[in-house]
C-alpha positions as CSV (number, residue, x, y, z in Angstrom):
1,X,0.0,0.0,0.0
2,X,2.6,2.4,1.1
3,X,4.8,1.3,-2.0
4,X,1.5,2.6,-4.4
5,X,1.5,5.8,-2.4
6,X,4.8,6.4,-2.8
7,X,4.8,6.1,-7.0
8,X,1.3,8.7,-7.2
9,X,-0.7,5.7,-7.2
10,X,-4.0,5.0,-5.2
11,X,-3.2,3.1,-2.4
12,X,-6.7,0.9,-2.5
13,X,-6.4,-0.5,-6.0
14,X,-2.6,0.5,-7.4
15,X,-5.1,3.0,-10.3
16,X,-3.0,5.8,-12.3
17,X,-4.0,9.4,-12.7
18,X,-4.9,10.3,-9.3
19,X,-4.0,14.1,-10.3
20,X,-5.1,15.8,-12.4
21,X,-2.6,18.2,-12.8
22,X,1.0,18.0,-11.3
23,X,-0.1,19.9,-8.1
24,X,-4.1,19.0,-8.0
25,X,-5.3,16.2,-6.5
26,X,-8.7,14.0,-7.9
27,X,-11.4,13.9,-5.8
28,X,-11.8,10.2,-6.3
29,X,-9.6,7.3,-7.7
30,X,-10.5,6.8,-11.1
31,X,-10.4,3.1,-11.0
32,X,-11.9,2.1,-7.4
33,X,-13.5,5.1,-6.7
34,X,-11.7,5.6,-3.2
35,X,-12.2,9.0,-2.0
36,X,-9.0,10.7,-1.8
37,X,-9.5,13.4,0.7
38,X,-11.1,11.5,3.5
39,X,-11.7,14.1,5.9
40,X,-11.0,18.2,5.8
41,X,-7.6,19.0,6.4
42,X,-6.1,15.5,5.2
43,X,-3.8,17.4,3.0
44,X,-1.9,18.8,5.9
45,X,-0.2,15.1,6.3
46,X,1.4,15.6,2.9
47,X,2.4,19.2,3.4
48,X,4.1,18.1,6.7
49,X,5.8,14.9,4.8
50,X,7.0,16.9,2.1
51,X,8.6,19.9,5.1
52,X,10.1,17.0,6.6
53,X,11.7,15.6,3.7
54,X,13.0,19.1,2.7
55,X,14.1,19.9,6.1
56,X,16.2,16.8,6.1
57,X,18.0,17.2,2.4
58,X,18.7,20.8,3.2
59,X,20.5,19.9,6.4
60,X,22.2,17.3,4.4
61,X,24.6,19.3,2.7
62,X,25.4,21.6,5.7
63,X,26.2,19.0,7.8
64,X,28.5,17.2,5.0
65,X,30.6,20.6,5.3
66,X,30.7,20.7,9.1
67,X,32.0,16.6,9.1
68,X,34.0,16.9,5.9
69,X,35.9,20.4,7.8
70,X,36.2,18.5,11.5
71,X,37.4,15.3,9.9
72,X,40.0,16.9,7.4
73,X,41.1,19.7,10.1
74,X,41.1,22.0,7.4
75,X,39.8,25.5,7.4
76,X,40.4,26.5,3.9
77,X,36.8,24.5,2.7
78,X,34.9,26.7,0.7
79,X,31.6,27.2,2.5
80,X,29.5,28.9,-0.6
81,X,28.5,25.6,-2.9
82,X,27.1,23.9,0.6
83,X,24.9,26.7,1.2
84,X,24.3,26.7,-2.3
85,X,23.1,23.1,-2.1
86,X,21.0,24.0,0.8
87,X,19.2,26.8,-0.7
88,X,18.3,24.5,-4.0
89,X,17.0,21.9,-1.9
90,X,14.5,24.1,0.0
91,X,13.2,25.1,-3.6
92,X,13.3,21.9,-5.5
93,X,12.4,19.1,-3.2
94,X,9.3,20.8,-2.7
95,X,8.2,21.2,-5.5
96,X,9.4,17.8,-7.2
97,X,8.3,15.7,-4.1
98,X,5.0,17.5,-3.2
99,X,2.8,15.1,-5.5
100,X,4.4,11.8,-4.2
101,X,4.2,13.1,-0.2
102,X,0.6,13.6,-1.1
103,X,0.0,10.1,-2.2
104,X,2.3,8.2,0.6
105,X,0.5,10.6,3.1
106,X,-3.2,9.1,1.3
107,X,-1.6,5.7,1.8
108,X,-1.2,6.1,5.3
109,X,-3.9,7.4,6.2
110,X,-5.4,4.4,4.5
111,X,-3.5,1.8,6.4
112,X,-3.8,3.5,9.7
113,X,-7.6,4.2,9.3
114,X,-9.3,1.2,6.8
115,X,-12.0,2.4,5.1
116,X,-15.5,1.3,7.1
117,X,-18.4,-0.6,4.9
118,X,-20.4,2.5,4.2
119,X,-17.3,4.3,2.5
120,X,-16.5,1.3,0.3
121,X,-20.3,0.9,-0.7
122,X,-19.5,4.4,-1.7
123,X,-16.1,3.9,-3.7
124,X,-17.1,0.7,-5.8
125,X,-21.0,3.0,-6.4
126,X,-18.6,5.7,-7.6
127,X,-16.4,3.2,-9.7
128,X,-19.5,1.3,-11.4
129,X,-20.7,5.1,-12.7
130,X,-17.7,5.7,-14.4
């Protein structure tokens, strides 16, 4: 399930095209019919994945030149392309990652909360219309 999330897939039935633009959600799965936005405010769990992950890369590089300086002893490192890396980071991992967070955070949610009997009445109603 979490492996579906994590490649923009529905995490119910593995479907395809669960946005409808690069940055736009569905409302439904195309295939199963799941509803993707279970409750208001689910999105928040994809923001917060992708902030995370962002966080973490752009740390990544700073702490390379911190280790890299203390293990070499040298104080002649060049701190400009590890801020550099820092600073692209913090614009491009958000923007690349944002639809795959969104997904894995959907898949989640999913396997933490299973959908009840009355929501997947409603999911394979929704799939036999389209």
């Amino acid at each position: 399930m979490l492996l579906r999330g994590a490649t923009k897939r529905c995490p119910r039935c593995g479907g395809r095209h669960i946005f409808s633009t690069y940055f736009k959600l569905e409302g439904r799965c195309p295939t199963c019919g799941l509803r993707l936005s279970r409750e208001a405010g689910a999105f928040t769990g994809g923001l917060l994945m992708a902030w995370v992950f962002t966080l973490a890369l752009m740390i990544l590089p700073l702490l390379v030149y911190v280790f890299w300086r203390g293990i070499s002893g040298r104080d002649d490192i060049a701190f400009l392309p590890f801020a550099i890396a820092a600073v692209v980071f913090a614009v491009v991992v958000p923007i690349v990652g944002y639809p795959f967070s969104n997904s894995t955070w959907i898949a989640i949610e999913l396997a933490s909360n299973p959908m009840e009997a009355d929501e997947i009445a409603d999911a394979e109603a929704h799939a036999q219309i389209r």
